[in-house]
N, CA, C and O atoms as CSV, one atom per row, in Angstrom:
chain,resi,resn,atom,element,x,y,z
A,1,UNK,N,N,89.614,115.841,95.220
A,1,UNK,CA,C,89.937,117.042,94.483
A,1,UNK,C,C,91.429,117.035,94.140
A,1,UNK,O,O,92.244,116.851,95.043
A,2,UNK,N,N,91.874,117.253,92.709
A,2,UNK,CA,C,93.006,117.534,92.719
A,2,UNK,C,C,94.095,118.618,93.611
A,2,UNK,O,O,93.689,119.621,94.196
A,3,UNK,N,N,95.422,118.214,93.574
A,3,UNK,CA,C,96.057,119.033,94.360
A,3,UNK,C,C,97.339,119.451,93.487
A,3,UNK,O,O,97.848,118.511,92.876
A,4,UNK,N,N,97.872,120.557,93.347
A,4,UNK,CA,C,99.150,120.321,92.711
A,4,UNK,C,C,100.157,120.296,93.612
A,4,UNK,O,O,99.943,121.342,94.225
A,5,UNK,N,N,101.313,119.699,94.208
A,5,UNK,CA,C,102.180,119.704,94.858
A,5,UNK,C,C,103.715,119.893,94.425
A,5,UNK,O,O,104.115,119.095,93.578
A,6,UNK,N,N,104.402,120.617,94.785
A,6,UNK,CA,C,105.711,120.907,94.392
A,6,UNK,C,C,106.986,120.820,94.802
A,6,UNK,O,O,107.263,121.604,95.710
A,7,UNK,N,N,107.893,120.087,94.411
A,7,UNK,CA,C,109.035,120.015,95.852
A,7,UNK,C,C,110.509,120.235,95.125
A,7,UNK,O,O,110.774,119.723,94.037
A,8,UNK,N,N,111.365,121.007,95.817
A,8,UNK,CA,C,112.827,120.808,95.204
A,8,UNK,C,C,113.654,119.798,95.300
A,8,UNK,O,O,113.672,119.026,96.258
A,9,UNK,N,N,114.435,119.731,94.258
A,9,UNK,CA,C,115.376,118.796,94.881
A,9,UNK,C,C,116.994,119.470,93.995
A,9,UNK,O,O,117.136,120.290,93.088
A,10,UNK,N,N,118.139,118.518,94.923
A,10,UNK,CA,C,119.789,119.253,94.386
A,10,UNK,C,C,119.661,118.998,92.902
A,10,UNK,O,O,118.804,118.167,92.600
A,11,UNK,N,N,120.186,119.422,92.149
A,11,UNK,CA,C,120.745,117.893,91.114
A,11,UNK,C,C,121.702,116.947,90.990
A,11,UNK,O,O,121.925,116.030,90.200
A,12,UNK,N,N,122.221,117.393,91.967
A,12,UNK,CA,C,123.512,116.089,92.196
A,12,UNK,C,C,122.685,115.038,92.322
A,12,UNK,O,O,123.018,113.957,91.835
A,13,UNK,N,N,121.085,115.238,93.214
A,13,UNK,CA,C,120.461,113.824,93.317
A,13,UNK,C,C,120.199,113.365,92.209
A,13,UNK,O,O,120.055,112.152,92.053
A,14,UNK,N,N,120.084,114.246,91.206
A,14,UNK,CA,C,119.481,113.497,89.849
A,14,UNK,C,C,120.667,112.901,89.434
A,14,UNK,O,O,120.487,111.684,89.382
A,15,UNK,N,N,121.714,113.186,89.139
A,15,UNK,CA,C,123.003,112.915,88.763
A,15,UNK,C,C,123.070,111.470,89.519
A,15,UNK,O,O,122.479,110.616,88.858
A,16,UNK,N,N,123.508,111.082,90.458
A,16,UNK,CA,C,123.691,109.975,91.054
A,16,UNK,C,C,122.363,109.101,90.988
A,16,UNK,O,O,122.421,107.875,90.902
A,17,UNK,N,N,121.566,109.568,91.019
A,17,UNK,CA,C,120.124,108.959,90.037
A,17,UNK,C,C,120.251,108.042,88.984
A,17,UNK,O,O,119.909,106.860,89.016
A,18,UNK,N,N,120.813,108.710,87.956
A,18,UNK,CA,C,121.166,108.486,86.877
A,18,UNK,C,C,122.268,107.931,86.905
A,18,UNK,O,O,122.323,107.329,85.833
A,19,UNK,N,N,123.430,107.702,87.601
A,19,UNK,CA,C,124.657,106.682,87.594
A,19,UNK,C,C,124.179,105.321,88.197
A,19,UNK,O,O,124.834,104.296,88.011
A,20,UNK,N,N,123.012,105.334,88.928
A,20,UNK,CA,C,122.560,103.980,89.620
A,20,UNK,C,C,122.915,104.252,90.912
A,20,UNK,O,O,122.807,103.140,91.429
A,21,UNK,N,N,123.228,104.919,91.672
A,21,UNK,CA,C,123.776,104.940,93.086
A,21,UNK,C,C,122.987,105.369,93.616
A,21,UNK,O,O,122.559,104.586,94.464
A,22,UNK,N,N,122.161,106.895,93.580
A,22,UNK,CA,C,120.964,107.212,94.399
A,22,UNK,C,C,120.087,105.963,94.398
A,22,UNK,O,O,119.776,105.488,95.490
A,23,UNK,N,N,119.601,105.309,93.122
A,23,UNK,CA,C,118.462,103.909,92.808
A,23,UNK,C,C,119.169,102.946,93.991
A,23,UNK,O,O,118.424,102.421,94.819
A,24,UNK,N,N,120.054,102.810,94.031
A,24,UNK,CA,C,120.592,102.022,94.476
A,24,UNK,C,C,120.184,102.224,95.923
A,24,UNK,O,O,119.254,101.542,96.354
A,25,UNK,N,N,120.836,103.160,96.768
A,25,UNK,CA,C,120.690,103.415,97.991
A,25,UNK,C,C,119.568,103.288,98.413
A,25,UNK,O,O,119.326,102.520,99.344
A,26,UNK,N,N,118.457,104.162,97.696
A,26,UNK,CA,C,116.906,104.097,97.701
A,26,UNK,C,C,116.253,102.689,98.228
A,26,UNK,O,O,115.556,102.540,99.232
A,27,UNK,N,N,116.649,101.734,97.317
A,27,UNK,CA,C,115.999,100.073,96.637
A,27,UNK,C,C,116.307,99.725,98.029
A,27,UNK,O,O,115.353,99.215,98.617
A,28,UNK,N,N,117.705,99.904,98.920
A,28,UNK,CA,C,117.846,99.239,100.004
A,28,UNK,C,C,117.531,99.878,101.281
A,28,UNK,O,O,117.545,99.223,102.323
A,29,UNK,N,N,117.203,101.312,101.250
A,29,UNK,CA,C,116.770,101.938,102.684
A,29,UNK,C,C,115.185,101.377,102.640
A,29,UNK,O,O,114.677,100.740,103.563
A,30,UNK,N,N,114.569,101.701,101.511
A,30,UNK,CA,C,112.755,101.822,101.255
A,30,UNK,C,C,112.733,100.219,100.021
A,30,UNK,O,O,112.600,100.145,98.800
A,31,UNK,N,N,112.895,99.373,100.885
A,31,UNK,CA,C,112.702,98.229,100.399
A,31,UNK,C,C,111.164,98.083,99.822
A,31,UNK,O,O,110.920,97.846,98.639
A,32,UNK,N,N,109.948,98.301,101.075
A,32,UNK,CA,C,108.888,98.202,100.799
A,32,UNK,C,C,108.280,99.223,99.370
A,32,UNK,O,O,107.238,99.059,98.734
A,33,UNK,N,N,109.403,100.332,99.173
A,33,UNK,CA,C,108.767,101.491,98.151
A,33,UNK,C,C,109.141,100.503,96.742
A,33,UNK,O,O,108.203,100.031,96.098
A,34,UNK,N,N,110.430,100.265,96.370
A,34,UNK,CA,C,111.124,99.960,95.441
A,34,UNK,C,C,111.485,98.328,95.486
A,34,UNK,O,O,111.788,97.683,96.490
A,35,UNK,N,N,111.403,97.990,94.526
A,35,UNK,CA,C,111.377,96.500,94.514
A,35,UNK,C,C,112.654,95.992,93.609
A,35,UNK,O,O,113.568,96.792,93.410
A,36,UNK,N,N,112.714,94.791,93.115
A,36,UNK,CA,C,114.083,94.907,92.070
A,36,UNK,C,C,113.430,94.601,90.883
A,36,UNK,O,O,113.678,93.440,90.559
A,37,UNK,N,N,112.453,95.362,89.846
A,37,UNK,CA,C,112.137,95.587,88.930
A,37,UNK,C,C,111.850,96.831,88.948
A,37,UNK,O,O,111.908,97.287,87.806
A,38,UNK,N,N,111.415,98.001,90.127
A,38,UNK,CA,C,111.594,99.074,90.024
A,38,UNK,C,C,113.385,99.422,89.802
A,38,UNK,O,O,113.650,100.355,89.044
A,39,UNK,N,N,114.212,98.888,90.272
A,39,UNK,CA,C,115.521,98.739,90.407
A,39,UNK,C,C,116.060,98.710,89.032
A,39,UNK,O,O,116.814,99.531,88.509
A,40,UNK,N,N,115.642,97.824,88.617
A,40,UNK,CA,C,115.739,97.361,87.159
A,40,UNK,C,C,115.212,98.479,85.856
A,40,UNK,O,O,115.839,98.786,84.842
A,41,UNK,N,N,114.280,98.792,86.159
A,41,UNK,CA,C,114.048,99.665,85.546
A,41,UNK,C,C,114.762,100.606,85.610
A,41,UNK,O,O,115.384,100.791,84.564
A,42,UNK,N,N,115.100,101.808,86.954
A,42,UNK,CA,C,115.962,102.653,87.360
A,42,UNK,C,C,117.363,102.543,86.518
A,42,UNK,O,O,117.983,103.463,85.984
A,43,UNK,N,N,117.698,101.065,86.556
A,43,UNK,CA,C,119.177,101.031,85.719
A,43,UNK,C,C,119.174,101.170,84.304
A,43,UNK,O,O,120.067,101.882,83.846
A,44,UNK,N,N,118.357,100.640,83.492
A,44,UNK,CA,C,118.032,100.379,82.161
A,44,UNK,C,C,117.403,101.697,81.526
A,44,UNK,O,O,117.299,101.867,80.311
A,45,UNK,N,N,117.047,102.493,82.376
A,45,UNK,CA,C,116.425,103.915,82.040
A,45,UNK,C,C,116.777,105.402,82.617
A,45,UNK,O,O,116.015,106.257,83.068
A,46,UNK,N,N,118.017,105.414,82.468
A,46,UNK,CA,C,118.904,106.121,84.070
A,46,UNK,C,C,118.014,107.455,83.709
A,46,UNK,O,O,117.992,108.358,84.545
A,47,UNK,N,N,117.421,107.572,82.718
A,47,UNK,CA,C,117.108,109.442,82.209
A,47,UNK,C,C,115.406,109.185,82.973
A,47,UNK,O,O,114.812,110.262,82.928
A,48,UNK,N,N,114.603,108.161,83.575
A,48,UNK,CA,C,113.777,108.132,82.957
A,48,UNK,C,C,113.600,108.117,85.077
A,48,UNK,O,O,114.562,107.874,85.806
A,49,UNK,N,N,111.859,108.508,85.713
A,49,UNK,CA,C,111.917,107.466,86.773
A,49,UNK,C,C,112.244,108.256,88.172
A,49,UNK,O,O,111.606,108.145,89.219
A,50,UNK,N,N,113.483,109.148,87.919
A,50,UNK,CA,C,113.691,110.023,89.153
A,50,UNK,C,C,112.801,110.669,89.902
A,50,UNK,O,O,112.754,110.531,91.124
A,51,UNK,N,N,111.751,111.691,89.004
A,51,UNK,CA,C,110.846,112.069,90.131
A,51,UNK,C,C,109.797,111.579,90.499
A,51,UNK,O,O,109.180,112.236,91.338
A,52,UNK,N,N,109.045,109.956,89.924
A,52,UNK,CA,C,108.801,109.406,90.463
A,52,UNK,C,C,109.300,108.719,92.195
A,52,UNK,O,O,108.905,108.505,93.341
A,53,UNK,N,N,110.107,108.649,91.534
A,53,UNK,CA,C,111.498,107.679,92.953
A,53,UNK,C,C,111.273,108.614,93.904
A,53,UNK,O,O,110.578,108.406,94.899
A,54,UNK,N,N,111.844,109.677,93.645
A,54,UNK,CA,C,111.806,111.058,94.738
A,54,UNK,C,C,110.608,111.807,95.493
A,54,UNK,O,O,110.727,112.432,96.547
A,55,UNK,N,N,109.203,111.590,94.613
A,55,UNK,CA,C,108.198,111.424,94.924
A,55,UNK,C,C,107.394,110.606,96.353
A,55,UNK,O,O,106.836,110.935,97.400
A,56,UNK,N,N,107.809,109.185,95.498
A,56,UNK,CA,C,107.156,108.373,96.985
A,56,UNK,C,C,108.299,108.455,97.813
A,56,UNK,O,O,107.886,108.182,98.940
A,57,UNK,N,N,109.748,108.726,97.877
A,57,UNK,CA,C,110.459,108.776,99.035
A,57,UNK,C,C,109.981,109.979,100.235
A,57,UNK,O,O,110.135,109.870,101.452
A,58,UNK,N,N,109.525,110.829,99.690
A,58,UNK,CA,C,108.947,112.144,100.342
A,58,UNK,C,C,107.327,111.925,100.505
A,58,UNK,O,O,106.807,112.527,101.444
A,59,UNK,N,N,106.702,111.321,99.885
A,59,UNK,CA,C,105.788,110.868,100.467
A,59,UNK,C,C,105.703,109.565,101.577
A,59,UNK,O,O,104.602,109.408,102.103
A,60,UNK,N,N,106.516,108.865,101.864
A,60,UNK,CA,C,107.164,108.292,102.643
A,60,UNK,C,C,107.261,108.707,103.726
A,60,UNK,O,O,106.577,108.509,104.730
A,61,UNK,N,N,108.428,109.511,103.490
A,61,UNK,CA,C,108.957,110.331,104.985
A,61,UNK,C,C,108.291,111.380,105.678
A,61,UNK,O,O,108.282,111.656,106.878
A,62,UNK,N,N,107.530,112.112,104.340
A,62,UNK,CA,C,106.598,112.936,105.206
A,62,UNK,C,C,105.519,112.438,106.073
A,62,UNK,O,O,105.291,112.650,107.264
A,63,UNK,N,N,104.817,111.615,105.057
A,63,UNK,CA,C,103.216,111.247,105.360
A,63,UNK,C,C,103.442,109.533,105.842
A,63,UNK,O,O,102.507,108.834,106.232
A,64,UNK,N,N,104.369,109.222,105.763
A,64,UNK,CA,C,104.228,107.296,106.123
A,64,UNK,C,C,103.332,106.753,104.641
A,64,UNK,O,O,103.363,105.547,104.395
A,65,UNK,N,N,102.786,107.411,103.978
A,65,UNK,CA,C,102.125,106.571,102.941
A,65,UNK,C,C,103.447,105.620,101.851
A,65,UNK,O,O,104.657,105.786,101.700
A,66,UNK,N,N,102.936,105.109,101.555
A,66,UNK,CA,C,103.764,103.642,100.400
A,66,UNK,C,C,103.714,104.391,98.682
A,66,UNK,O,O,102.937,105.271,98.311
A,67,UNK,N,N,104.324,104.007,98.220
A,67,UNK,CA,C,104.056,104.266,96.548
A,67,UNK,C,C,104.205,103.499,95.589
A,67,UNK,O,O,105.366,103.217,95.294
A,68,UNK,N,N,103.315,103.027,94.946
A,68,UNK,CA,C,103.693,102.054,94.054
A,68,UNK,C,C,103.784,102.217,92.747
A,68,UNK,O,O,102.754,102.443,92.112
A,69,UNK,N,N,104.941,102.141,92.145
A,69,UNK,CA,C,105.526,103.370,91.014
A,69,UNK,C,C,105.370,102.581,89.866
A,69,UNK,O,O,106.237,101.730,89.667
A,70,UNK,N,N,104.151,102.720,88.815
A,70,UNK,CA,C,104.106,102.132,87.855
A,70,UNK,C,C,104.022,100.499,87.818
A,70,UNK,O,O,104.574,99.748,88.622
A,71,UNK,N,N,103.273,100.147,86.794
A,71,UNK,CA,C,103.136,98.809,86.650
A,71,UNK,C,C,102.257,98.353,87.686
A,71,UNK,O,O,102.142,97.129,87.623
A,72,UNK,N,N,101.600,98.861,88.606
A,72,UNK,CA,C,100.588,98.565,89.885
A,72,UNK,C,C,99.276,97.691,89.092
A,72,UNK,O,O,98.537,96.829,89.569
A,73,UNK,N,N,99.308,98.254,87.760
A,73,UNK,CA,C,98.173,97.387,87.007
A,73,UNK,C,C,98.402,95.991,86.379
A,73,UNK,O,O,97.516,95.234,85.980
A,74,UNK,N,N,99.915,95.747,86.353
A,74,UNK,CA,C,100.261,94.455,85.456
A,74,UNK,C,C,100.358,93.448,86.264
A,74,UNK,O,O,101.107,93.485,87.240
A,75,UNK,N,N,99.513,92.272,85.924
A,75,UNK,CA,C,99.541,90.922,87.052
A,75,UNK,C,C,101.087,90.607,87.156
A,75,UNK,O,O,101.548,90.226,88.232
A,76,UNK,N,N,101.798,90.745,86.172
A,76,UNK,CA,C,103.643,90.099,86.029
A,76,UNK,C,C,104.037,90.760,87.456
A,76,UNK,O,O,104.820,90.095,88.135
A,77,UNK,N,N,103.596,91.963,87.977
A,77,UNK,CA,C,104.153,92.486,89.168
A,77,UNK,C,C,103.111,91.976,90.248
A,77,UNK,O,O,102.085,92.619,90.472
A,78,UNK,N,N,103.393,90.881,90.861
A,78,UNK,CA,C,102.621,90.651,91.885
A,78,UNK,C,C,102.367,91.049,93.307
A,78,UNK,O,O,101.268,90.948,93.850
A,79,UNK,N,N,103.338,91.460,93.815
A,79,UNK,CA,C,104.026,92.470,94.905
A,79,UNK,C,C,102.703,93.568,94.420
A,79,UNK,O,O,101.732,93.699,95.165
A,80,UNK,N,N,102.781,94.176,93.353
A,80,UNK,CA,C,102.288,95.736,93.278
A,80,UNK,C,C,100.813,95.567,93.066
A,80,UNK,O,O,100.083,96.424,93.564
A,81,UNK,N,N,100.114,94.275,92.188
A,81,UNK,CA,C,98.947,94.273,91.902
A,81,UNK,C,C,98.237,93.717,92.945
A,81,UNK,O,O,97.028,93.945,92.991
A,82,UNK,N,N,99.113,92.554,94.381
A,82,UNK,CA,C,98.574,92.181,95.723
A,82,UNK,C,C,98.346,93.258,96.710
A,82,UNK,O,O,97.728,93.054,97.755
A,83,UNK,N,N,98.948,94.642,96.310
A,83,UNK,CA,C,98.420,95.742,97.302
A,83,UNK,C,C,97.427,96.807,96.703
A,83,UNK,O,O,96.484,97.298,97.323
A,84,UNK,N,N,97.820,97.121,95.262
A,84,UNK,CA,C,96.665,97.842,94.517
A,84,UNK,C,C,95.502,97.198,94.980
A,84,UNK,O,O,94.758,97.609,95.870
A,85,UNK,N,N,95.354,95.848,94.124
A,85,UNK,CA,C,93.806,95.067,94.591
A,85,UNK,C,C,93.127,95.165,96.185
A,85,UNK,O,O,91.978,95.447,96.526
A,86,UNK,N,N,94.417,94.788,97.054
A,86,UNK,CA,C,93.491,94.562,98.119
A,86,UNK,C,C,93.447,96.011,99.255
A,86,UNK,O,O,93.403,96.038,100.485
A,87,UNK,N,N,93.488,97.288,98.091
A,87,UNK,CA,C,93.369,98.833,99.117
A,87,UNK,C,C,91.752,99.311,98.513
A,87,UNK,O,O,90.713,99.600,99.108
A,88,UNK,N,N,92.164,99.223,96.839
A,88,UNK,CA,C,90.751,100.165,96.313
A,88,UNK,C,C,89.792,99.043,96.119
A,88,UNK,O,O,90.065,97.846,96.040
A,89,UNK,N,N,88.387,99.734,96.041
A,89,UNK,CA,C,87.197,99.420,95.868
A,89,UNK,C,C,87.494,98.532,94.726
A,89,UNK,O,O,88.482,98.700,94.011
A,90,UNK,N,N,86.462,97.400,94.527
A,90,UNK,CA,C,86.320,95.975,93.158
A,90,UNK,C,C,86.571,97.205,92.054
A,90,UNK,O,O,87.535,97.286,91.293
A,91,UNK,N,N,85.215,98.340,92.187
A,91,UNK,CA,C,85.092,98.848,90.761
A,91,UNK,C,C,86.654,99.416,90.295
A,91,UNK,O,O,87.306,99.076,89.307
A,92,UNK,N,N,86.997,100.370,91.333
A,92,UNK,CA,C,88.552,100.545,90.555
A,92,UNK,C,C,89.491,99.723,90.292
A,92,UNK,O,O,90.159,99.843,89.265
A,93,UNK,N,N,89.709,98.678,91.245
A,93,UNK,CA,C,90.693,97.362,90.632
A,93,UNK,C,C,89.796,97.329,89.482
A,93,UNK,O,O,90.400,98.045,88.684
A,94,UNK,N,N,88.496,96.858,88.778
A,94,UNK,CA,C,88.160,96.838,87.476
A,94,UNK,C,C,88.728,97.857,86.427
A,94,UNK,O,O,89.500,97.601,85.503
A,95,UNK,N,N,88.227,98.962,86.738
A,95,UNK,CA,C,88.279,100.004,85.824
A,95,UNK,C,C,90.052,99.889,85.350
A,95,UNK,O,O,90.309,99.752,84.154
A,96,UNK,N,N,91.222,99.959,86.406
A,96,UNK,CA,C,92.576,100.314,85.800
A,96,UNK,C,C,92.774,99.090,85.328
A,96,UNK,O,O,93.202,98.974,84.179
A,97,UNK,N,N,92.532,98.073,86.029
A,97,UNK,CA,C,92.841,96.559,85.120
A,97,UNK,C,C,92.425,96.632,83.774
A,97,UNK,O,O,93.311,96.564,82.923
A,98,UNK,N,N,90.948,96.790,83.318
A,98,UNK,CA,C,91.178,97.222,81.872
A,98,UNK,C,C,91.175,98.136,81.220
A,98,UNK,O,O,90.695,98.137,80.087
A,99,UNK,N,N,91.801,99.311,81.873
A,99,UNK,CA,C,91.992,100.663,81.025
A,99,UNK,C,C,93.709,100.681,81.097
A,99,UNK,O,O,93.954,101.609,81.868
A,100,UNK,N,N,94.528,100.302,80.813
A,100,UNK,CA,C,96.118,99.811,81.673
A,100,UNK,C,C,96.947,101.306,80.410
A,100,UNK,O,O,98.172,101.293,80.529
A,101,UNK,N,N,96.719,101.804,79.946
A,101,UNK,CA,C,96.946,102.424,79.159
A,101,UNK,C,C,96.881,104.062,79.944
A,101,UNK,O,O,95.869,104.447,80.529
A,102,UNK,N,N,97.964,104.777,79.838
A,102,UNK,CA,C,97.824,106.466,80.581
A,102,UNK,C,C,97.360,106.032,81.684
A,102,UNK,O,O,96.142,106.207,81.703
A,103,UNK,N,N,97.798,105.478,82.754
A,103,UNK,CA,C,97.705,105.232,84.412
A,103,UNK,C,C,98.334,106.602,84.177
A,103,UNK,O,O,98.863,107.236,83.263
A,104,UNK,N,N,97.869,106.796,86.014
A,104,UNK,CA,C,99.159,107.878,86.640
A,104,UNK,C,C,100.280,107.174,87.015
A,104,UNK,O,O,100.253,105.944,87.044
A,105,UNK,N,N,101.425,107.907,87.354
A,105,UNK,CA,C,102.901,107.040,87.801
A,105,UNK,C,C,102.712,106.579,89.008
A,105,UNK,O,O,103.362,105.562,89.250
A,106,UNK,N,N,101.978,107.014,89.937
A,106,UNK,CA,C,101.726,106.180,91.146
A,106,UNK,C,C,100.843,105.945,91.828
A,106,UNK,O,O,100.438,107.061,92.151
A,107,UNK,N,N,100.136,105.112,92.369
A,107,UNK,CA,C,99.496,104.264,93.668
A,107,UNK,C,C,100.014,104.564,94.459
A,107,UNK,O,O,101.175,104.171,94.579
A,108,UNK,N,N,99.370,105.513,95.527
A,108,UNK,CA,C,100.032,105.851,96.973
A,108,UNK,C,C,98.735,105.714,97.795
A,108,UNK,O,O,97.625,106.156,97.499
A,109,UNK,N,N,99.190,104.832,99.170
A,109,UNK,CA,C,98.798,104.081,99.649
A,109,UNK,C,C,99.225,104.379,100.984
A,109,UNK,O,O,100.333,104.851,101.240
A,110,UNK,N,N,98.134,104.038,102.042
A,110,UNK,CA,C,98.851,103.979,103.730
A,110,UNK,C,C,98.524,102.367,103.849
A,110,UNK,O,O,97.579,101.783,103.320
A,111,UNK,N,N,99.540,101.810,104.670
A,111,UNK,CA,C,99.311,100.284,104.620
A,111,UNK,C,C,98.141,99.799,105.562
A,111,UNK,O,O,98.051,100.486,106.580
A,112,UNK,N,N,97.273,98.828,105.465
A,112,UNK,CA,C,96.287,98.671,106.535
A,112,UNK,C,C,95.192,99.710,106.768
A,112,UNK,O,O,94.769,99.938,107.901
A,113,UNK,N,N,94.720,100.362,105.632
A,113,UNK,CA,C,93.741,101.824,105.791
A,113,UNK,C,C,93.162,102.056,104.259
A,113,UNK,O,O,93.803,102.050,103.209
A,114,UNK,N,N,92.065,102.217,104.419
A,114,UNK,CA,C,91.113,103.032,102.927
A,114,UNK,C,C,91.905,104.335,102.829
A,114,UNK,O,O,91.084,105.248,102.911
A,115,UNK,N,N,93.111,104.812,102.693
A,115,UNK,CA,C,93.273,106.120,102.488
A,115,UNK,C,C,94.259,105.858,101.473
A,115,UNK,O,O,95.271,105.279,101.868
A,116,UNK,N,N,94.161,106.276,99.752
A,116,UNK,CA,C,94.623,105.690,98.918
A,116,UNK,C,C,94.593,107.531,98.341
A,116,UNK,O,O,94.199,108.554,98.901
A,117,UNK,N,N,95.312,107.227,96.771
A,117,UNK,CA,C,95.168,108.453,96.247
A,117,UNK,C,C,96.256,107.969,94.638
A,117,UNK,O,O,97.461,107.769,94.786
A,118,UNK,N,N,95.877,107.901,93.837
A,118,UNK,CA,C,96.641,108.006,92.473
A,118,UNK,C,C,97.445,109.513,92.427
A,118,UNK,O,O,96.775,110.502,92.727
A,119,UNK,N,N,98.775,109.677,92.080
A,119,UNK,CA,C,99.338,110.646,91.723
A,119,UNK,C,C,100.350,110.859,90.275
A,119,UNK,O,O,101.083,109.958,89.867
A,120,UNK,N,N,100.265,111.821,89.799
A,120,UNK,CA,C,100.554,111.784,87.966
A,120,UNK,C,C,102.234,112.493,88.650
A,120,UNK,O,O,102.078,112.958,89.779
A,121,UNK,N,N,103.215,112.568,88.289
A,121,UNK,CA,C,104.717,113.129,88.676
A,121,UNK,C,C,105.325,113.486,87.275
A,121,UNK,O,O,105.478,112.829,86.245
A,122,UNK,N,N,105.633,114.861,87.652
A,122,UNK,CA,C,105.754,116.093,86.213
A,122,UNK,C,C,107.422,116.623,87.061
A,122,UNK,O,O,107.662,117.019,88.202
A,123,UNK,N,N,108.294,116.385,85.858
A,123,UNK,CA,C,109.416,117.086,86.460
A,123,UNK,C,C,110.291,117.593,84.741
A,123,UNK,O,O,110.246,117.115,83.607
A,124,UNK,N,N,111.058,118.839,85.405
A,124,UNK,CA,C,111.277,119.627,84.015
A,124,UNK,C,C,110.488,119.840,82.574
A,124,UNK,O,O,109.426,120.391,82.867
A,125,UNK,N,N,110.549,119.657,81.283
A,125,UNK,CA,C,109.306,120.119,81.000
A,125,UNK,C,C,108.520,119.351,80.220
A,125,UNK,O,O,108.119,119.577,79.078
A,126,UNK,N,N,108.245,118.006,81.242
A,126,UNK,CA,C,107.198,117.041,81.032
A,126,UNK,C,C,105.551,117.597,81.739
A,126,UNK,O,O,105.338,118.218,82.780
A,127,UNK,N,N,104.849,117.221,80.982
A,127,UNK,CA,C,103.129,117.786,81.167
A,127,UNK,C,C,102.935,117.031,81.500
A,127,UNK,O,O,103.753,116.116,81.584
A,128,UNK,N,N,101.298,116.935,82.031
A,128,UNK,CA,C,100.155,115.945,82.310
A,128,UNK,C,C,99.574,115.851,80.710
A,128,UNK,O,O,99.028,116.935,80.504
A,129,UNK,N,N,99.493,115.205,79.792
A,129,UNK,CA,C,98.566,114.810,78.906
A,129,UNK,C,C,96.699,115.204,79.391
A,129,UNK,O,O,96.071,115.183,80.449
A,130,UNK,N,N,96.337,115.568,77.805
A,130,UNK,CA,C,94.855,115.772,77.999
A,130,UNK,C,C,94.195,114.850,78.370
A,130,UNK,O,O,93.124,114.905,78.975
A,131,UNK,N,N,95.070,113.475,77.875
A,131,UNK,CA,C,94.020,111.979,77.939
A,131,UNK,C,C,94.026,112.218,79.502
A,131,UNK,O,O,92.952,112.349,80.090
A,132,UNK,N,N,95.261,112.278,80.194
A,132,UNK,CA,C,95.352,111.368,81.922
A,132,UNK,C,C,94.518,112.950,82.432
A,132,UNK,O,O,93.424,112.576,82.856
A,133,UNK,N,N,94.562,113.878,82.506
A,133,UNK,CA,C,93.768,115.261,82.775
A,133,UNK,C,C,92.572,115.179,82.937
A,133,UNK,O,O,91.858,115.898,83.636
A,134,UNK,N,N,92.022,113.462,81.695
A,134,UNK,CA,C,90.580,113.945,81.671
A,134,UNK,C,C,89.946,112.799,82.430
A,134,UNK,O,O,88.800,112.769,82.877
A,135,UNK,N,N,90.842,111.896,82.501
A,135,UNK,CA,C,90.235,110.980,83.327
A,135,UNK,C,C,89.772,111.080,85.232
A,135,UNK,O,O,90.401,111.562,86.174
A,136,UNK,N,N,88.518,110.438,85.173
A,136,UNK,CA,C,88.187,110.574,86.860
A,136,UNK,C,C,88.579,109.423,87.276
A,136,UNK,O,O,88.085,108.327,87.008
A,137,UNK,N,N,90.084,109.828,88.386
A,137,UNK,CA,C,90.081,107.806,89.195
A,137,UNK,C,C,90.509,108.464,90.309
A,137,UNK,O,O,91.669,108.362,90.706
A,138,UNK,N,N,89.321,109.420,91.088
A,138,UNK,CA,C,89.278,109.838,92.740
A,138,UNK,C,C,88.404,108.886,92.637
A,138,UNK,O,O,87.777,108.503,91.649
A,139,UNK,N,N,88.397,108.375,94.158
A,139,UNK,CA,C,87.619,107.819,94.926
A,139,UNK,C,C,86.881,108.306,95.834
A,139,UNK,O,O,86.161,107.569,96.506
């Protein structure tokens, strides 16, 4: 069942977000969250990405679950598509492998456990789209 979840944050974090220094700090505390193409991205897109980032860090710290922030469907990321594949069921590795188009922003994951969950991350006044709204990828 969907959930909506809501969390604050300063904006200084966004600010240093966006200079590369929060990304930065992040990439090296939560190695396993952020990789150096999430990194990469973070730099090349300073506006873009934050409440994703901020997302699985708090899902992290709260819950111990992992997040795998975009691109979880593209073989080029092997890191992200060796843990997508080997958490969900064949049929969903099928289904997002060829639907790669309007994913949610993250794959969140507990490591070593069937307890998985796709999450869509909405911050200021970005929506959920009708397309990703209408799609079913609970398990």
């Amino acid at each position: 069942m969907p959930r909506d979840l809501q969390f604050s944050f300063h904006p200084v974090q966004r600010q240093r977000f966006q200079n590369g220094a929060l990304a930065q700090e992040w990439h090296g505390r939560f190695p396993d969250l952020f990789d150096t193409d999430d990194l990469r991205l973070a730099k090349t897109q300073p506006d873009r990405h934050f409440f994703e980032w901020l997302a699985a860090v708090l899902f992290f710290e709260s819950m111990g679950y992992w997040s795998l922030i975009e691109k979880y469907e593209t073989k080029l990321h092997r890191r992200k598509i060796e843990h997508f594949s080997k958490t969900v069921p064949p049929h969903v590795r099928d289904f997002v492998l060829s639907n790669r188009a309007g994913l949610p922003d993250l794959f969140v994951f507990r490591p070593n456990s069937p307890d998985w969950f796709f999450c869509e991350i909405k911050g200021g006044p970005d929506r959920v789209s009708p397309q990703l709204d209408s799609k079913n990828l609970n398990h």
